[in-house]
Backbone bond lengths (Angstrom), bond angles and torsions (degrees), N, CA, C in turn:
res aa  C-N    CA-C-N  psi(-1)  N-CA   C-N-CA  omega(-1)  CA-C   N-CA-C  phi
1 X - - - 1.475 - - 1.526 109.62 -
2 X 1.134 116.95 149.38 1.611 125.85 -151.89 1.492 83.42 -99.08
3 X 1.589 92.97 143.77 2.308 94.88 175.09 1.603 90.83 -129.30
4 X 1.174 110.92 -176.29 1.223 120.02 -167.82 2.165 95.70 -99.34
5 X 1.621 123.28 109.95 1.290 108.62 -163.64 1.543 77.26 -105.76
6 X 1.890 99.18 -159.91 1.193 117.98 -160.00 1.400 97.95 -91.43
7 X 0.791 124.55 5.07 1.825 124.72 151.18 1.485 129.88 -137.81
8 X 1.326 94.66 111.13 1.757 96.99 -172.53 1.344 93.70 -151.08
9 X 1.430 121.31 148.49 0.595 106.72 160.65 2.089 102.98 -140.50
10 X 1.918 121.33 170.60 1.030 119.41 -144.29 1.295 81.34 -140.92
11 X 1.296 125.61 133.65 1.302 158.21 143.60 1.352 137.77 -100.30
12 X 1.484 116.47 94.52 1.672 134.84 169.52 1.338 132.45 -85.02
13 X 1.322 121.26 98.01 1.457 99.40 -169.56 1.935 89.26 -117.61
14 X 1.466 97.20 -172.37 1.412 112.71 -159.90 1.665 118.64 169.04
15 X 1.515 114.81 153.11 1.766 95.47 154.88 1.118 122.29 -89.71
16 X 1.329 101.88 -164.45 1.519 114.10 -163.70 1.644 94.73 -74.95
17 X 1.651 106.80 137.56 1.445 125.49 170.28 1.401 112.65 89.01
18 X 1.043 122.68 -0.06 1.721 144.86 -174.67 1.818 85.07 -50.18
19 X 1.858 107.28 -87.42 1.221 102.24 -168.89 1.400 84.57 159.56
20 X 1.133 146.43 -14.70 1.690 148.31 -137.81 1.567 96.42 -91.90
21 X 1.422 129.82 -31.93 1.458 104.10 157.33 1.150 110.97 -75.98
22 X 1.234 160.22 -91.23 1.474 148.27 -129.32 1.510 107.71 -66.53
23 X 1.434 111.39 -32.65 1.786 104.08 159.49 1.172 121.17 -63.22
24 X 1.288 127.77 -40.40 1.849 129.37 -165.47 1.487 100.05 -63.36
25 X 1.793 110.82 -54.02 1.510 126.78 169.82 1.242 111.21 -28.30
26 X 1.706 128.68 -70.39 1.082 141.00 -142.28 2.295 99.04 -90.09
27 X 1.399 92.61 -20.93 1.491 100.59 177.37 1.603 116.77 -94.85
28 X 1.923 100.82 -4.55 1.151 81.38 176.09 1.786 114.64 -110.44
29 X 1.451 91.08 -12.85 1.843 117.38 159.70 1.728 102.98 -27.70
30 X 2.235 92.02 -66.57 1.295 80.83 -173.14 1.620 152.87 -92.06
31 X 1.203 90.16 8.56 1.577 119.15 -168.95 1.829 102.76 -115.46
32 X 1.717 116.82 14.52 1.408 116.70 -175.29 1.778 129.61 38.22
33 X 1.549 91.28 38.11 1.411 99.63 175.72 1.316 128.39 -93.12
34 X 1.445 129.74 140.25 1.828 127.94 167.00 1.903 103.10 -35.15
35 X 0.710 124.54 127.15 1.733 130.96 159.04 1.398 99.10 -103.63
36 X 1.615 105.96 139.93 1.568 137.18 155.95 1.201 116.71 -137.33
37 X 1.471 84.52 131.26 1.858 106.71 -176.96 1.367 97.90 -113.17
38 X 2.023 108.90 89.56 1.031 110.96 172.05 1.752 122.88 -69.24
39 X 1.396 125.34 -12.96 1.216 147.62 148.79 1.733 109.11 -18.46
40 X 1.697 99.11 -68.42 1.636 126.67 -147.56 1.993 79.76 -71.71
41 X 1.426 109.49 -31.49 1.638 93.21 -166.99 1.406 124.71 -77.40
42 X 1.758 98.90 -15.82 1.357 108.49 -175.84 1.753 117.62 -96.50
43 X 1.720 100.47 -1.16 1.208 114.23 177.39 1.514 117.01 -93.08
44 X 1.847 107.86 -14.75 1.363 106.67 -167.07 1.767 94.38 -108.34
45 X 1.248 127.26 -7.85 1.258 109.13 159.81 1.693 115.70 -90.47
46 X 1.322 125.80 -5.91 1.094 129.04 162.79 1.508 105.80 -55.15
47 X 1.454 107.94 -66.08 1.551 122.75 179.62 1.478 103.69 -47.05
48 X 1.366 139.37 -16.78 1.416 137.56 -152.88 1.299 89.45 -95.05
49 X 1.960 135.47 -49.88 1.078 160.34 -107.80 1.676 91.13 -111.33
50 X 1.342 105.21 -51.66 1.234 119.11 175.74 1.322 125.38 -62.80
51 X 1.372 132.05 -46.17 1.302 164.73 -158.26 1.645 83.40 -83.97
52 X 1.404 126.20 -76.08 1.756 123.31 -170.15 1.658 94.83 -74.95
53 X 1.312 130.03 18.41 1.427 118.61 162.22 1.962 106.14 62.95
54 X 1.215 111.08 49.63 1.851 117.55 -161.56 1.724 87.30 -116.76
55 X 1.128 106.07 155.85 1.298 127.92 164.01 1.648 112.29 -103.04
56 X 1.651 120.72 154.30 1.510 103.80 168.23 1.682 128.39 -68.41
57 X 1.104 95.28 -0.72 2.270 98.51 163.13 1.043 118.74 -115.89
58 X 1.599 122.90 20.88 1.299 128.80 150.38 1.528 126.23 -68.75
59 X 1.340 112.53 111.62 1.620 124.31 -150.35 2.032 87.45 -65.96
60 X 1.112 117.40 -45.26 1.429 106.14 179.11 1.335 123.62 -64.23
61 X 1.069 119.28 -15.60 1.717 126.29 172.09 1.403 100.63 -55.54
62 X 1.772 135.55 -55.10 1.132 121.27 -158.95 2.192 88.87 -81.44
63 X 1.008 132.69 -28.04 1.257 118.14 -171.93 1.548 114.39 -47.18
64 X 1.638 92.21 -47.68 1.764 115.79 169.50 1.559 110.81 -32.83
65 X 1.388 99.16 -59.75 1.502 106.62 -147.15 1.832 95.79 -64.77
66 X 1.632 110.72 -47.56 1.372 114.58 174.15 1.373 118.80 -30.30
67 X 2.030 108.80 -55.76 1.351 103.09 -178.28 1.102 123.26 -71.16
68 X 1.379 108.27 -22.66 1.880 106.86 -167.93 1.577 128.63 -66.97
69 X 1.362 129.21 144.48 0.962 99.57 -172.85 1.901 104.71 -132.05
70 X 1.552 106.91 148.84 1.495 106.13 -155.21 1.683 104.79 -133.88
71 X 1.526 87.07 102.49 1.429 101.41 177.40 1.640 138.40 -102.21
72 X 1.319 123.35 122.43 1.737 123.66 -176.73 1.506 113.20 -82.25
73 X 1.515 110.58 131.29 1.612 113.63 -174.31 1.377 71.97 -127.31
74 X 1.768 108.02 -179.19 1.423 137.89 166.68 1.600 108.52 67.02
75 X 1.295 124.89 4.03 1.419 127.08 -163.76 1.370 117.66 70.66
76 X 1.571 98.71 57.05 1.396 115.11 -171.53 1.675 125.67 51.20
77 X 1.241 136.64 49.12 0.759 145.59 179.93 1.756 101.05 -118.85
78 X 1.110 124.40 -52.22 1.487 120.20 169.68 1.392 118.01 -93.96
79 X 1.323 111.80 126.11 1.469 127.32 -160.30 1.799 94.02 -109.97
80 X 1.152 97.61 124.19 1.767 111.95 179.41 2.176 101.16 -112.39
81 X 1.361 78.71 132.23 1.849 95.20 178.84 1.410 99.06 -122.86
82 X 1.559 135.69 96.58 1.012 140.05 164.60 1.909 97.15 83.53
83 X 0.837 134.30 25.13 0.976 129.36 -151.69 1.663 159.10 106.76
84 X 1.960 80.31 -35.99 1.556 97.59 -178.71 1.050 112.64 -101.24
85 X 1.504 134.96 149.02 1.522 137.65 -170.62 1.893 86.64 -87.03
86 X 1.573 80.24 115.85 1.739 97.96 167.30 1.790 101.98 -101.09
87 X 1.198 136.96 -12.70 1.564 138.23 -150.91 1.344 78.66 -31.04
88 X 1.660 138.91 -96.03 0.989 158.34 -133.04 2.025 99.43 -51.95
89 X 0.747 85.17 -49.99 1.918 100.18 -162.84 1.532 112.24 -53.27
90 X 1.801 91.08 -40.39 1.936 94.08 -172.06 1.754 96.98 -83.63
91 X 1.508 144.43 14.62 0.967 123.33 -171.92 1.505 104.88 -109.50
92 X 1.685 121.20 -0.09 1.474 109.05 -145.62 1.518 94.54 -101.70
93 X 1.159 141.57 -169.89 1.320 128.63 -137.27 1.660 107.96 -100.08
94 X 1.853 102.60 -48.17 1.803 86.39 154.04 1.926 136.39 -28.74
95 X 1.220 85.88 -64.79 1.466 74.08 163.94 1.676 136.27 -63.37
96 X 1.155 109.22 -31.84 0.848 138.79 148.82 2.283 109.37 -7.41
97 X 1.623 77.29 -97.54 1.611 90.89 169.73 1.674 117.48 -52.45
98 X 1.056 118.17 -28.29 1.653 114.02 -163.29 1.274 106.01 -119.24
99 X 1.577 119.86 13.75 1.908 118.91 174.90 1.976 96.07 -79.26
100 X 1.083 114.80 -37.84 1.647 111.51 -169.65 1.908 98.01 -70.06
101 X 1.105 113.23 -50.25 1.605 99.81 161.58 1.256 128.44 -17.61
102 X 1.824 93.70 -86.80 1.198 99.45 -172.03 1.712 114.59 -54.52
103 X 1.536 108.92 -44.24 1.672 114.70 -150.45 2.016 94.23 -65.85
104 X 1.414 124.40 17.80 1.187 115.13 -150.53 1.828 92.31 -128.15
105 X 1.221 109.97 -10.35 1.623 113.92 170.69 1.502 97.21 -89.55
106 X 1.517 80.52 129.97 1.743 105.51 -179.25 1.791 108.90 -66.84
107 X 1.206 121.70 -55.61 1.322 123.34 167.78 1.880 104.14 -19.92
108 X 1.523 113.83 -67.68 1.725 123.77 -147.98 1.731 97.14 -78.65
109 X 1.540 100.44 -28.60 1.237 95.89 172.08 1.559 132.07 -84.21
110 X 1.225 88.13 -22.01 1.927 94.33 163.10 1.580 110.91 -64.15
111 X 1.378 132.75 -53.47 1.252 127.53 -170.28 1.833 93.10 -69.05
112 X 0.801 149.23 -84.78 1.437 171.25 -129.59 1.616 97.51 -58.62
113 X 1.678 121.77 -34.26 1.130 144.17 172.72 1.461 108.53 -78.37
114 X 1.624 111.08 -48.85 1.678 99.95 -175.82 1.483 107.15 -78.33
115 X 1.546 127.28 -18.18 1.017 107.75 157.39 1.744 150.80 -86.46
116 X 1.426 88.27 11.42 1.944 133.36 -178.38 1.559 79.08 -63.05
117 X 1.296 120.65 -73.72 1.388 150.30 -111.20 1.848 105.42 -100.43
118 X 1.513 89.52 -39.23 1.762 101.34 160.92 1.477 123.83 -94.26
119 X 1.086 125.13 5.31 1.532 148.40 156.91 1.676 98.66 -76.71
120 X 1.303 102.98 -64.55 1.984 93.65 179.86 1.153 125.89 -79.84
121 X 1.576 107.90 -3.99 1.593 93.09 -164.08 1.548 131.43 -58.59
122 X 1.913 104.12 -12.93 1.358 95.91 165.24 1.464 128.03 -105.34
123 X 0.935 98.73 11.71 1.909 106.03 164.85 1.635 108.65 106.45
124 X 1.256 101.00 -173.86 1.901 112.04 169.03 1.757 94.32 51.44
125 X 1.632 96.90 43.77 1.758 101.21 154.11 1.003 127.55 -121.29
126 X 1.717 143.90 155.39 1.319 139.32 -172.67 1.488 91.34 -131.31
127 X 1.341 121.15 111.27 1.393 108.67 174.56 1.655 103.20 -134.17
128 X 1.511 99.07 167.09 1.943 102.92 -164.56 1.163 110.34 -137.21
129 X 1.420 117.53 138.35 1.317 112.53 170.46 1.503 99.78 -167.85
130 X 1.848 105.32 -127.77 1.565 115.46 -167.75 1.775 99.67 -143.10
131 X 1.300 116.91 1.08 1.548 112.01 158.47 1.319 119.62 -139.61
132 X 1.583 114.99 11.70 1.698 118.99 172.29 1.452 122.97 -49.87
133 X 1.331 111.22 -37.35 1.750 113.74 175.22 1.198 112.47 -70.82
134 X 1.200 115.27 -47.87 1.107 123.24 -174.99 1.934 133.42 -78.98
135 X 1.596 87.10 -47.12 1.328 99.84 -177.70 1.883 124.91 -103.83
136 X 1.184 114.87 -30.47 1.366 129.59 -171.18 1.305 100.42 -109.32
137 X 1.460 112.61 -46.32 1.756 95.29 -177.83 1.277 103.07 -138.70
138 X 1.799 110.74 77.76 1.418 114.25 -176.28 1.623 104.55 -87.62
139 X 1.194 122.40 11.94 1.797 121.22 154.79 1.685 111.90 -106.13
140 X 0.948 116.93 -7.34 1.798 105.30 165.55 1.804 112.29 -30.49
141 X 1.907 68.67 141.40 1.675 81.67 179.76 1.128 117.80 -71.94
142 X 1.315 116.49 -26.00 1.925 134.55 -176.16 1.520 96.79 -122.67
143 X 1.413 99.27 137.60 1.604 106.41 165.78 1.054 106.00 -123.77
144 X 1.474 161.57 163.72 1.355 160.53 -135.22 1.609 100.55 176.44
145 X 1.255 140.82 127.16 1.308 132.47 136.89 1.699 124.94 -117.84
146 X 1.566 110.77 127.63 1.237 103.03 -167.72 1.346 105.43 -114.33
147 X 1.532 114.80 147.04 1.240 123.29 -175.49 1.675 106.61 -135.60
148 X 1.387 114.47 163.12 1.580 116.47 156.14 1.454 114.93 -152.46
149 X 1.176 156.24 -149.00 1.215 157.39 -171.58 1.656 97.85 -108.63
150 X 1.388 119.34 140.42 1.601 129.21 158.68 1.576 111.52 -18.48
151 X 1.202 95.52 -61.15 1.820 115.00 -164.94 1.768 107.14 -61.70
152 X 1.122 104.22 -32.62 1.703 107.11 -166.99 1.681 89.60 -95.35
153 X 1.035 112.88 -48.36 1.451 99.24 -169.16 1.906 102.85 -82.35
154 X 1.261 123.52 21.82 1.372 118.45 160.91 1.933 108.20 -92.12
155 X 1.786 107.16 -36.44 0.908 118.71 -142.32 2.031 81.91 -77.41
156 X 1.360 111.47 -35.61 1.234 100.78 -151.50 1.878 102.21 -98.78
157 X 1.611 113.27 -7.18 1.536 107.64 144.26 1.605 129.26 -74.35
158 X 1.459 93.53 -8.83 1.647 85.61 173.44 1.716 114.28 -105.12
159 X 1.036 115.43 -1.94 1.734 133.56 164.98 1.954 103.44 -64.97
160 X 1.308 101.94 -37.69 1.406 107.71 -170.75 1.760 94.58 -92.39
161 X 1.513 135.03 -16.61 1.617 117.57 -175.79 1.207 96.73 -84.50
162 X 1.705 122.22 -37.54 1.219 121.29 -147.73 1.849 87.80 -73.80
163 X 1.049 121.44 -21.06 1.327 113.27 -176.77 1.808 123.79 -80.57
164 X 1.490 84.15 -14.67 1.413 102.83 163.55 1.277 117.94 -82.37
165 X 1.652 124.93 1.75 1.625 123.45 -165.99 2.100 97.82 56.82
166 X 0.985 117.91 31.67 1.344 120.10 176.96 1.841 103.30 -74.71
167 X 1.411 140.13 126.49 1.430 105.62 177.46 1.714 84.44 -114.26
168 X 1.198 99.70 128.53 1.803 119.38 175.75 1.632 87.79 -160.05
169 X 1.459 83.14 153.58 1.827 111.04 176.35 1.351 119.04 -111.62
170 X 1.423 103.29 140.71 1.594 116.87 -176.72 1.793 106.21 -35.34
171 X 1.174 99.27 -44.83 1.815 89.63 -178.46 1.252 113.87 -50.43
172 X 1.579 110.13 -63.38 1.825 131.73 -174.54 1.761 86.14 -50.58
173 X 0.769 125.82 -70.79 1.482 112.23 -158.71 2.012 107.42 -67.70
174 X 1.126 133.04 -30.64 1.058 105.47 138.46 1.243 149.38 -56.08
175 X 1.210 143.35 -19.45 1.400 164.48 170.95 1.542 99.84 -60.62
176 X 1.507 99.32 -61.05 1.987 91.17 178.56 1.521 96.45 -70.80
177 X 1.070 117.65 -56.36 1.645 92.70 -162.46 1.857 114.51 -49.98
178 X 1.106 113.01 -27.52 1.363 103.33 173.33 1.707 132.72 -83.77
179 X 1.237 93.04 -9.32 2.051 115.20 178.61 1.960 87.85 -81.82
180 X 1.392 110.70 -60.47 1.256 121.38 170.48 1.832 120.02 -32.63
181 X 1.094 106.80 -48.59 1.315 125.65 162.19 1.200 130.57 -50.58
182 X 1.037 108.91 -67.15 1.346 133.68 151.21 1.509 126.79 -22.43
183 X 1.391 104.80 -79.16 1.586 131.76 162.35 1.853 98.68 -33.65
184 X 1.103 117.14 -61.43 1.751 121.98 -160.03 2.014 113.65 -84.54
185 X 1.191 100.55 -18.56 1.192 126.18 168.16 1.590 116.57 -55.17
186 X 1.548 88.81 -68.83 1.593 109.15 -179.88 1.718 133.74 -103.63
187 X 1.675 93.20 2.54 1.639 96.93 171.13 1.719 120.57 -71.42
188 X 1.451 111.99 128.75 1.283 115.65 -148.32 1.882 97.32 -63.70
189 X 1.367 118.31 -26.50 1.461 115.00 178.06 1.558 117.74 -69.70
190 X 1.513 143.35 131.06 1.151 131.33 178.05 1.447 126.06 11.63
191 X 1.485 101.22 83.04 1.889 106.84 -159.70 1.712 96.39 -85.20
192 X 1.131 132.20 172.13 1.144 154.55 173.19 1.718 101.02 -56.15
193 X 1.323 125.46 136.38 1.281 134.37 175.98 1.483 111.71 173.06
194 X 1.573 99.38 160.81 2.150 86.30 172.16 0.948 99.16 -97.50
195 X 1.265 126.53 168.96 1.539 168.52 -160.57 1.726 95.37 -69.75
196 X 1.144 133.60 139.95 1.522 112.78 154.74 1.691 132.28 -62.72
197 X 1.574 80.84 -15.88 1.867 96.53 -176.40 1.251 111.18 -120.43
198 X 1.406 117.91 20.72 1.170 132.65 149.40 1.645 126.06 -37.61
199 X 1.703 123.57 136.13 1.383 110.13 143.21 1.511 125.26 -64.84
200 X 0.709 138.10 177.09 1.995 127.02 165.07 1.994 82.72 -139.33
201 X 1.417 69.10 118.06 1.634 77.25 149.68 1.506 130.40 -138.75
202 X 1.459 130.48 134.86 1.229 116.41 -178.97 1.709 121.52 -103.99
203 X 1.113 97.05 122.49 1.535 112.98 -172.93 1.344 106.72 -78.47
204 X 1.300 138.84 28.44 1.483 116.54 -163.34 1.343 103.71 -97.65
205 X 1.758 131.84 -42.47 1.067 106.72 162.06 2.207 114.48 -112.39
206 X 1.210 88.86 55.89 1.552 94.95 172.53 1.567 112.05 -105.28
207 X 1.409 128.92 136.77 1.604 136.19 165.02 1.938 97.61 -55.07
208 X 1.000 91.44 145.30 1.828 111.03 157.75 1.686 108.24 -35.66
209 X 1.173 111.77 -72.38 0.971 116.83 168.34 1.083 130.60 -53.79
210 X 1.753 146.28 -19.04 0.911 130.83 -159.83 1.894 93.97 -101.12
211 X 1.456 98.68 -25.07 1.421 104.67 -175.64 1.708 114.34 -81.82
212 X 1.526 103.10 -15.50 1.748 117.08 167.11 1.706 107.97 -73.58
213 X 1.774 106.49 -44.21 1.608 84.47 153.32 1.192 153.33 -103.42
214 X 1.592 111.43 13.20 1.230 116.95 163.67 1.583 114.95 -77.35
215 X 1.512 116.20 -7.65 1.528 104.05 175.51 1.439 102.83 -95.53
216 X 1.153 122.79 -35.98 1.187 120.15 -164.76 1.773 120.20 -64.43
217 X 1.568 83.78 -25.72 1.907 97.06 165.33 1.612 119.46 -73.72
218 X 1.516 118.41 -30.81 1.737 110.05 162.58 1.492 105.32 -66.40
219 X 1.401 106.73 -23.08 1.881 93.54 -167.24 1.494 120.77 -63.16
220 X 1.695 91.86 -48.70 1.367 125.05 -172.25 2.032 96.86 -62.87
221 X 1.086 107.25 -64.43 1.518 127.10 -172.20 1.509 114.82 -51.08
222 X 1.547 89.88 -41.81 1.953 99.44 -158.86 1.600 120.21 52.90
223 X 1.549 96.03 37.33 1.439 111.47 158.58 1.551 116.42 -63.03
224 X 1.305 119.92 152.44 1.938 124.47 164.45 1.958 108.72 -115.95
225 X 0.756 95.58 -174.01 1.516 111.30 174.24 1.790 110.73 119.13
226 X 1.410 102.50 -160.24 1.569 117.65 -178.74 1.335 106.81 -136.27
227 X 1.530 142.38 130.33 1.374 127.93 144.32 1.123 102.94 -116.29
């Protein structure tokens, strides 16, 4: 039976509102693992893009992205862009609309990936996104895919604006999440999909927790399957 050793590493991917950051977080709390929010990296060069006033076919945007540099404190909860804690900045709805843009040029995603890839290279990481199974850590020991319904995962990105004093409506915030969808689905570079050796799990009516221990039992177990 498979245990969790001193090198493993865990790959979650999912769309947006699934749940796969605050689970990966809370799975990697408990198992003392590195967390990456490959998400937070593609949101803070979006935020970069915006900030120098760049479009995504602005040939200097990818020069940017080379220099910039994007760092996780707190167990990934504070997201640093050159330094400055952006956490707050890459979540608000501009970015919002224009992260599937950018995260969809092959150039930003090659660097953003080789630096996925030198973040794990020594193991005891849990990182999340929409090409980790597949693309960054297509040898993970755990593959994870999380899903939930449109509707739940609108309800529970807009639980997180309203906490931002964000004022958007359950509709508007479904609408992006599904253009969003859309966009990651069908971008011809490493599009959004599960793993073939993926778990699939659907979070739509599962607690945080119940889905922190249903992973933590393949981890522990080195169980396979799908529910």
């Amino acid at each position: 039976m498979k245990k969790v050793g001193s090198q493993v590493t865990i790959a979650i991917d999912g769309p947006a509102g699934s749940g796969k950051s605050t689970v990966a977080r809370r799975v990697a709390e408990k198992l003392g693992l590195l967390y990456l929010d490959s998400g937070a990296m593609y949101r803070a060069v979006t935020l970069l893009a915006i900030q120098d006033g760049l479009t995504a076919d602005s040939p200097e945007l990818i020069e940017r992205v080379k220099a910039c540099r994007i760092e996780f404190a707190d167990n990934g909860r504070t997201i640093l862009l050159n330094t400055e804690d952006v956490s707050v900045d890459i979540r608000t709805p501009p970015v919002n609309r224009r992260v599937a843009d950018i995260a969809k040029i092959p150039e930003i995603r090659h660097e953003i990936v080789k630096h996925q890839q030198r973040i794990g290279a020594e193991g005891r990481i849990i990182a999340e996104g929409r090409d980790l199974t597949t693309i960054v850590f297509p040898h993970a020991d755990f593959k994870f895919y999380l899903d939930a319904s449109v509707t739940e995962r609108a309800k529970r990105r807009l639980a997180d604006l309203e906490k931002q004093n964000v004022d958007i409506t359950l509709a508007a915030v479904e609408a992006e999440i599904s253009a969003r969808d859309e966009k990651d689905k069908t971008r011809a570079h490493s599009p959004l999909r599960a793993a073939e050796d993926a778990i699939i799990v659907d979070t739509t009516d599962k607690t945080i927790d119940a889905v922190v221990d249903f992973i933590l039992m393949h981890i522990c177990e080195g169980e396979g399957g799908s529910r």
